[in-house]
C-alpha positions as CSV (number, residue, x, y, z in Angstrom):
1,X,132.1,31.1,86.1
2,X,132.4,27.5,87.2
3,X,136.0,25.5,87.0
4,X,136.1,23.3,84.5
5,X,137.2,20.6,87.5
6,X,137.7,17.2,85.0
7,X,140.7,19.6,83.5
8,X,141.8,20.6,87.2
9,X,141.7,17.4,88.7
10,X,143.9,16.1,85.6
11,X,146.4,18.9,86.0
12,X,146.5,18.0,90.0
13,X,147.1,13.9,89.1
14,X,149.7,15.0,86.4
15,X,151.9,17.4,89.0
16,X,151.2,20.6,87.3
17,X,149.0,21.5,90.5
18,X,149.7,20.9,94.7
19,X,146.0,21.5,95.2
20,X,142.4,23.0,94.3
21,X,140.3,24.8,96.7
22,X,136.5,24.5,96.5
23,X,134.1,26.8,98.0
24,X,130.6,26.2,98.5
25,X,129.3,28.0,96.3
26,X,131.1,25.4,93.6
27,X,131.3,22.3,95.3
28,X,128.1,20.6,93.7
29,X,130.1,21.2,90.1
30,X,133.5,19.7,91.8
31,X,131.8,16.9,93.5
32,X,130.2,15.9,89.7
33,X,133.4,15.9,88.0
34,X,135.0,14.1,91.5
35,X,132.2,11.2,91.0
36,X,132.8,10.4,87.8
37,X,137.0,10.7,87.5
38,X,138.6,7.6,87.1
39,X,140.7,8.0,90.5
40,X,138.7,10.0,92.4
41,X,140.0,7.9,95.4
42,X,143.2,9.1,95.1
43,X,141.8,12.8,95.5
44,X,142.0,13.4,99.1
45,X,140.1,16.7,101.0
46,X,141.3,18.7,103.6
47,X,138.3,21.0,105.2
48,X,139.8,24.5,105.8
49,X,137.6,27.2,107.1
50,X,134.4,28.9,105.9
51,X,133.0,25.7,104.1
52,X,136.2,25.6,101.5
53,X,137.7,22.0,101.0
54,X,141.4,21.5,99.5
55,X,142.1,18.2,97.4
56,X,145.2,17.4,97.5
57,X,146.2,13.9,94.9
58,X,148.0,11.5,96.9
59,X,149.2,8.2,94.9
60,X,149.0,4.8,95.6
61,X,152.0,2.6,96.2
62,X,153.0,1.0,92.9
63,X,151.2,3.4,90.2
């Protein structure tokens, strides 16, 4: 079963997470809710090995 990643990416922004790891095999469900979250440019990605990314939220100066 696919993560519901709009509800992840909130929980990461709000604190409640330090990070999500997506594998491959979800990535093309992550990367539609990452295109369409309001600030997806604050979501930053770390590759790690095997083809799995960890996004990490790192906030902007002033918000």
């Amino acid at each position: 079963m696919t993560p519901d990643y709009t509800k992840l990416l909130d929980q990461l922004r709000a604190g409640e997470l330090d990070h999500i790891e997506v594998t491959p095999d979800t990535f093309n469900a992550f990367r539609a809710a990452w295109t369409n979250y309001p600030r997806r440019e604050q979501i930053v990605g770390t590759a790690k090995r095997n083809g799995v990314i960890e996004y990490h939220y790192q906030s902007v100066q002033g918000n």
